[in-house]
C-alpha positions in Angstrom: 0.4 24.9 -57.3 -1.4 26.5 -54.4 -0.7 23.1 -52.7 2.8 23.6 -52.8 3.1 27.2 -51.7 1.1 26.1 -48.7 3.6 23.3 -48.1 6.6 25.8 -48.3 4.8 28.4 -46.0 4.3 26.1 -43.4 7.6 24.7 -43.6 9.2 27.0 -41.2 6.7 26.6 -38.8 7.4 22.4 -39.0 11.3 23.1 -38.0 10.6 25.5 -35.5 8.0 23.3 -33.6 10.8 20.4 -34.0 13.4 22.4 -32.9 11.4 23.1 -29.6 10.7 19.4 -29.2 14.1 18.4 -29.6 14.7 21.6 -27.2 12.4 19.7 -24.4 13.4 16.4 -24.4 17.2 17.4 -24.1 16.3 19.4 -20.9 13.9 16.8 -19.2 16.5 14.1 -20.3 19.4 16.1 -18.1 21.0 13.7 -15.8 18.8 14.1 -12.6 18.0 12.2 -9.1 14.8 11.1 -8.6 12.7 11.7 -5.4 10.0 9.3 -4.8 8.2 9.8 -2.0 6.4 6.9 0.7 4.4 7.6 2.9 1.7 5.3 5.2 0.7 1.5 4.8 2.3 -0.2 1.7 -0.2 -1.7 -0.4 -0.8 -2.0 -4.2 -1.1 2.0 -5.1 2.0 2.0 -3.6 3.5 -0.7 -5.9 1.8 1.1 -9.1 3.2 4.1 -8.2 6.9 3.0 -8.1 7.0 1.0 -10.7 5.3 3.8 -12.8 7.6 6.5 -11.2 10.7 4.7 -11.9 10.0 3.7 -15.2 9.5 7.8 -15.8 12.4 8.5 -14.4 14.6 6.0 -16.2 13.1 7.4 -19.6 13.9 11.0 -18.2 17.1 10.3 -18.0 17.8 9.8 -13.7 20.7 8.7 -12.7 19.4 7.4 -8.8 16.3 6.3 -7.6 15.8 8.3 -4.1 12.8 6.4 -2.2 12.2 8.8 0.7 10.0 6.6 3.3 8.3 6.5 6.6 5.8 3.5 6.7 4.1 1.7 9.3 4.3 -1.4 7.0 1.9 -2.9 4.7 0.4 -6.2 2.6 2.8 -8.9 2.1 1.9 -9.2 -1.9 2.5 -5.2 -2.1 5.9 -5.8 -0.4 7.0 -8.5 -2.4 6.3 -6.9 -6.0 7.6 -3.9 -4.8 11.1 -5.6 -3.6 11.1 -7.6 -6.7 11.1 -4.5 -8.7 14.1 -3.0 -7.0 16.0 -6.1 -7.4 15.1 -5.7 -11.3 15.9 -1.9 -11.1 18.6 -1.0 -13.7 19.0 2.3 -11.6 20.6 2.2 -8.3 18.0 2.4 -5.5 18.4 4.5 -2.4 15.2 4.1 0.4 16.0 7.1 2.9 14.0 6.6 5.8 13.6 10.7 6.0 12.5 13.0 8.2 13.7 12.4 12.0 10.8 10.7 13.4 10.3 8.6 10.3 10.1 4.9 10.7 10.6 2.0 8.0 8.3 -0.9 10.3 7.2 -4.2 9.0 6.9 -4.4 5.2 9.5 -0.8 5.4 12.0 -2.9 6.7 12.2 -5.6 3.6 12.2 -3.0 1.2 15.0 -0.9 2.7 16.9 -4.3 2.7 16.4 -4.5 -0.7 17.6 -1.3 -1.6 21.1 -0.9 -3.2 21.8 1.5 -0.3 19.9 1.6 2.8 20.0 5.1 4.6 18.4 6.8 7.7 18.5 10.3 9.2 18.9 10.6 13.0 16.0 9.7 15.4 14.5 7.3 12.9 14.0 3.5 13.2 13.0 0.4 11.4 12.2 -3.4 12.5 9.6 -5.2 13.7 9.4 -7.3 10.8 7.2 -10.1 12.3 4.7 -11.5 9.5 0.5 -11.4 10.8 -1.0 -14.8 10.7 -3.8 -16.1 8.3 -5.9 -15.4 11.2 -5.2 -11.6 11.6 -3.3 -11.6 14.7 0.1 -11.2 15.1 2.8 -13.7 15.8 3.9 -14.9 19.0 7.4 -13.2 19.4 8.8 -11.5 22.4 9.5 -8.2 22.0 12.7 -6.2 23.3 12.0 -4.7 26.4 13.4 -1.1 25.6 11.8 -1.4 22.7 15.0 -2.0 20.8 17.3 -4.8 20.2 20.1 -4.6 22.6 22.3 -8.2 21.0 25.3 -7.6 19.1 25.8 -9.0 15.6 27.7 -11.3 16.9 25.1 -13.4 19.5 24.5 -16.6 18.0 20.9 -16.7 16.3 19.3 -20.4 16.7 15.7 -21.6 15.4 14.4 -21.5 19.1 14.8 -18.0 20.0 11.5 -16.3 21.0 8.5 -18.4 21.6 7.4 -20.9 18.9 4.5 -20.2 16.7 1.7 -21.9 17.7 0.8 -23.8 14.2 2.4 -25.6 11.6 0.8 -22.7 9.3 2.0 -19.8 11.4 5.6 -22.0 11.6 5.6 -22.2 7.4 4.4 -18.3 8.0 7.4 -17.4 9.9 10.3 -19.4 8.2 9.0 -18.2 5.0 9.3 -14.9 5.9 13.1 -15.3 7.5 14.8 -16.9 4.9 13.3 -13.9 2.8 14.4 -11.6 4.9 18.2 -13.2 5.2 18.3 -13.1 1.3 17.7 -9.3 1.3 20.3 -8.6 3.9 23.2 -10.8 2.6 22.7 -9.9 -0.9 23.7 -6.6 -0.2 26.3 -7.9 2.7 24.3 -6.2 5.7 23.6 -8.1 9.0 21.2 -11.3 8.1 21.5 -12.3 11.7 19.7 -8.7 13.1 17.3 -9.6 10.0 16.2 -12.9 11.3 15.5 -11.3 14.8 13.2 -8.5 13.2 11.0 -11.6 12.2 11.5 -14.0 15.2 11.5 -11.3 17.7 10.0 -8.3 16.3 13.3 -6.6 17.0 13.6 -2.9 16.5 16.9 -0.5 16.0 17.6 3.1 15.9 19.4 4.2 13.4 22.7 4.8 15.2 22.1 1.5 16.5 21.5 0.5 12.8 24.5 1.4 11.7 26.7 0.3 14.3 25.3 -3.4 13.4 25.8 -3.3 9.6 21.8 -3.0 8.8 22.5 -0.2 7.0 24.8 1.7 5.1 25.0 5.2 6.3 22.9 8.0 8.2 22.3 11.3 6.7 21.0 14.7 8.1 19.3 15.6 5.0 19.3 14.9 1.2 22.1 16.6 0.3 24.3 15.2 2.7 23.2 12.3 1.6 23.9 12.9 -1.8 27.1 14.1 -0.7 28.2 11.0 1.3 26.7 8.5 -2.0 29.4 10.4 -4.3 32.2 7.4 -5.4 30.0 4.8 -3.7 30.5 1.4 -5.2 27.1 -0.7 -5.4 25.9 -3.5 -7.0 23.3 -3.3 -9.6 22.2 -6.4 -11.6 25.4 -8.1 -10.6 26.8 -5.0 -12.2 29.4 -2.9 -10.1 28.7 0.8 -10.6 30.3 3.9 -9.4 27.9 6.7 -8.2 28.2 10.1 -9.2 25.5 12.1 -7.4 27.5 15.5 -6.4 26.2 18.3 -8.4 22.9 16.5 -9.6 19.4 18.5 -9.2 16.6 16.2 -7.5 13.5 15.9 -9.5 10.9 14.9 -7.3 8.2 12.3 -8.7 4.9 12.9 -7.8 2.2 10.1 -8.2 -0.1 10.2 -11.4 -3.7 10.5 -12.0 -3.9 6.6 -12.0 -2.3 6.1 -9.6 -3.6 8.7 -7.1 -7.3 7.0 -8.3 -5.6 3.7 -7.6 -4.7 5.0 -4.1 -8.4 6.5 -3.6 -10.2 3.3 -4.5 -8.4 0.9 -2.7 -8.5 2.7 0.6 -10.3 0.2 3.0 -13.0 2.8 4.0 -13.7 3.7 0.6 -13.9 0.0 -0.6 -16.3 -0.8 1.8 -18.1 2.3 1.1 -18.2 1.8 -2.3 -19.6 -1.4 -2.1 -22.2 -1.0 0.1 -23.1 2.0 -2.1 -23.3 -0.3 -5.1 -25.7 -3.3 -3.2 -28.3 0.2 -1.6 -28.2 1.5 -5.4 -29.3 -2.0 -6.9 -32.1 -2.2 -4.3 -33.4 0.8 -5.1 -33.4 0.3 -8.8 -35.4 -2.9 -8.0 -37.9 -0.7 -5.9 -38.9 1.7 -8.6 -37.6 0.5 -11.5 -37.1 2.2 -14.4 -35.3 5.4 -12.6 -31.8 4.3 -14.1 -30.0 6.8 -11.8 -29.4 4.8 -8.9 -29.2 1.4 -10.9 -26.5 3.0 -13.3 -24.3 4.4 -9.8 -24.9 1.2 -8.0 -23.3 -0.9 -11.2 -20.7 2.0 -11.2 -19.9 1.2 -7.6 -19.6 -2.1 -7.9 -17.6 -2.5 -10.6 -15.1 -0.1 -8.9 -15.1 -2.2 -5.4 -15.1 -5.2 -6.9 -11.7 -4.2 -8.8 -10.7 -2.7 -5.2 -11.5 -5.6 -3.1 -9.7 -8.1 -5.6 -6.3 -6.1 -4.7 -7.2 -6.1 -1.1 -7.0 -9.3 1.2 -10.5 -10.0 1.8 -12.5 -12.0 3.4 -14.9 -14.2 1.2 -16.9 -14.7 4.1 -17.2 -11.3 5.3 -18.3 -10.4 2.3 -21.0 -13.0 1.4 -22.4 -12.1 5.1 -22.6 -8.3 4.2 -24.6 -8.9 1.3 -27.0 -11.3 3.0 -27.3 -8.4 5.4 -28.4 -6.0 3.5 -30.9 -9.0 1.4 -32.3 -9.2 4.8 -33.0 -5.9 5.4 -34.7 -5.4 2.3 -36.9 -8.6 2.8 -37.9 -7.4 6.0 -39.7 -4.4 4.2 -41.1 -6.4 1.7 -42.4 -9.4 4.1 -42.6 -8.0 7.6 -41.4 -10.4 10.2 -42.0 -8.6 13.3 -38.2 -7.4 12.9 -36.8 -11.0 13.0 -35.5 -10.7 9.0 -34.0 -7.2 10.0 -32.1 -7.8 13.2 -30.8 -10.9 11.7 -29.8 -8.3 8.4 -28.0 -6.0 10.5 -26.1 -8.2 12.9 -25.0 -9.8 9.6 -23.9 -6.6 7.9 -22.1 -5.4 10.8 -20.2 -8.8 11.6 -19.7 -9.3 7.8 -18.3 -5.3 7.9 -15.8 -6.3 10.7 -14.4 -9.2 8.6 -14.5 -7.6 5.4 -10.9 -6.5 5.3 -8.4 -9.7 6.6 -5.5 -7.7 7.9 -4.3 -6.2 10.8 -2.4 -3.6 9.3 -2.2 0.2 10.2 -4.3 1.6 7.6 -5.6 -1.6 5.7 -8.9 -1.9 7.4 -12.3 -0.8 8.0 -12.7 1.4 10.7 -14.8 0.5 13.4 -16.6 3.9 13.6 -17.2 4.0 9.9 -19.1 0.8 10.4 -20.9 1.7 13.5 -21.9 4.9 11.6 -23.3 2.3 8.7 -25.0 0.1 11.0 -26.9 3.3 12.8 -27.7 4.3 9.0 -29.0 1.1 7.7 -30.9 0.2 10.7 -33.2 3.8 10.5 -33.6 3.5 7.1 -35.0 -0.1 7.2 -37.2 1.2 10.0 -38.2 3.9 7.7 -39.3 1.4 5.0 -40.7 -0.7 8.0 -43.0 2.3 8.6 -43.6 3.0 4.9 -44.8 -0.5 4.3 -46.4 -0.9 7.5 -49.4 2.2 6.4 -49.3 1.0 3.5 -50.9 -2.1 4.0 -53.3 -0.9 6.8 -54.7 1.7 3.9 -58.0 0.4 3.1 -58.1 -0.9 -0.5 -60.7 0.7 -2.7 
């Protein structure tokens, strides 16, 4: 009996916290736009967070994906999953390449391709698509004088512009990357021919320039001129034609998440690198007084957590196998003195290995040379330290 008067006096208190539910979702699911925001290299926090962002937004109820973007470029893998998933996007896509000043380089230029619509704000521009060999340099590809490309859409395009790649790798490299390029552009009926170039020749455009070549679809001061200009646009989603309707439409802008802001921390070059070398010092110590768990249990920590970073980085095997000799060196050398032989030989390994760590050569995706400096003047006083240590140690007389 008491049961049920319980039941019924917490009945209200069951409608009233659905009614507020039902409340919530309706307003979250309002018909929205949503802002996504990219900013620096591309690489695969960047592909976490918009495929995590837009599957929010879908479930929120957007309308239009708005990719606001001004990138130097990024990894090649990063680029492709990230165009893949606009080309799966059941929402129309619109990259903006926003503010003036902005730039949509390299890897920016494939993904505004991709886009549904491809827009730019005055004094922006994109290009300079040309792929980075397996070797870390770039291409052999002349360059536009002016810095832009000054041939109509209409100049013929042949295999033998700009200067052949050297190899029969870097030649795979490069045609690989043009007939990927030329898909993106025609699929959306923009100017394959300027595409090509941005690969052969590393050709550049403004956006006016842009849009008088049919890269693009339209330049907008802001976003809601932007929006304003989309309203009745035609595009083609998922061989779908649909009708935008964007006047009147709040933007909800989409900030990363927790995972993948940690994503975005841990596979920063510089705090890979760190990370691992912090996980290799804290093993070493563990194994010179063991037992004290705290720098065993952060060294395993640290591993674990460069190990997942490096895996999504491109890496260089070798680089890495010649950092951890390094620092196996260095330690021998205060366990078996060698009159410094086994610790020069440690650090000139660590700080070649460092250098060749991270195999790419683009803005933001490697390890800076004063970080590793910085490391090499750390680890080489504190193996002299240990030097010193173990030096008075064995000239104490033993009892």
């Amino acid at each position: 009996m008491q049961t049920l008067r319980a039941r019924q006096t917490f009945r209200p208190w069951r409608w009233l916290a659905t009614v507020l539910v039902l409340c919530t979702t309706a307003a979250w699911s309002e018909p929205h736009v949503a802002a996504l925001t990219v900013e620096g290299p591309i690489g695969p926090a960047t592909t976490d967070y918009l495929q995590r962002a837009s599957q929010r937004a879908e479930d929120a109820g957007a309308r239009l994906l708005l990719i606001r973007m001004d990138t130097p470029g990024g990894l090649d893998a990063a680029t492709r999953d990230i165009v893949k998933h606009l080309l799966a996007s059941p929402l129309p896509v619109v990259t903006y390449v926003h503010p003036a000043g902005a730039r949509a380089a390299s890897a920016g230029t494939y993904i505004l391709l991709a886009s549904h619509v491809a827009a730019m704000t005055p004094s922006t521009h994109l290009g300079a698509a040309t792929p980075v060999s397996l070797g870390g340099q770039p291409e052999p590809a002349r360059a536009p004088d002016s810095g832009t490309d000054k041939r109509s859409a209409d100049d013929p395009v042949t295999e033998g512009q700009g200067p052949p790649p050297a190899t029969a790798m870097e030649r795979k490299v490069v045609n690989d990357a043009v007939a990927y390029i030329r898909g993106l552009a025609a699929r959306y009926g923009r100017n394959a021919d300027w595409a090509e170039r941005a690969v052969r020749d590393a050709a550049t455009l403004t956006a006016e320039q842009a849009l008088a070549d049919n890269v693009i679809d339209l330049i907008a001061r802001d976003v809601p001129d932007l929006l304003r200009q989309l309203e009745g646009r035609q595009v083609k989603v998922r061989d779908a034609t649909m009708t935008l309707h964007t006047q009147g439409l709040p933007v909800q802008a989409y900030a990363p998440d927790w995972r993948s802001r940690l994503l975005a921390w841990i596979t920063n070059p510089q705090v890979a690198y760190l990370l691992l070398l912090a996980g290799i010092y804290g093993l070493v110590f563990e194994g010179y007084s063991p037992g004290a768990l705290v720098p065993g249990i952060t060294g395993v920590i640290c591993l674990l957590l460069a190990g997942y970073a490096l895996q999504l980085l491109p890496i260089n095997y070798a680089g890495l196998a010649l950092i951890v000799v390094g620092v196996l060196l260095m330690v021998a050398e205060t366990l078996a003195p060698s009159f410094g032989a086994l610790g020069i030989g440690g650090l000139v390994s660590l700080v070649i290995g460092s250098v060749l760590l991270i195999d790419s050569e683009v803005p933001g995706m490697v390890v800076a040379r004063e970080l590793i400096a910085a490391i090499a003047v750390v680890s080489g006083a504190l193996m002299l330290a240990l030097m010193l240590v173990a030096a008075r140690t064995l000239r104490r007389p033993r009892p």
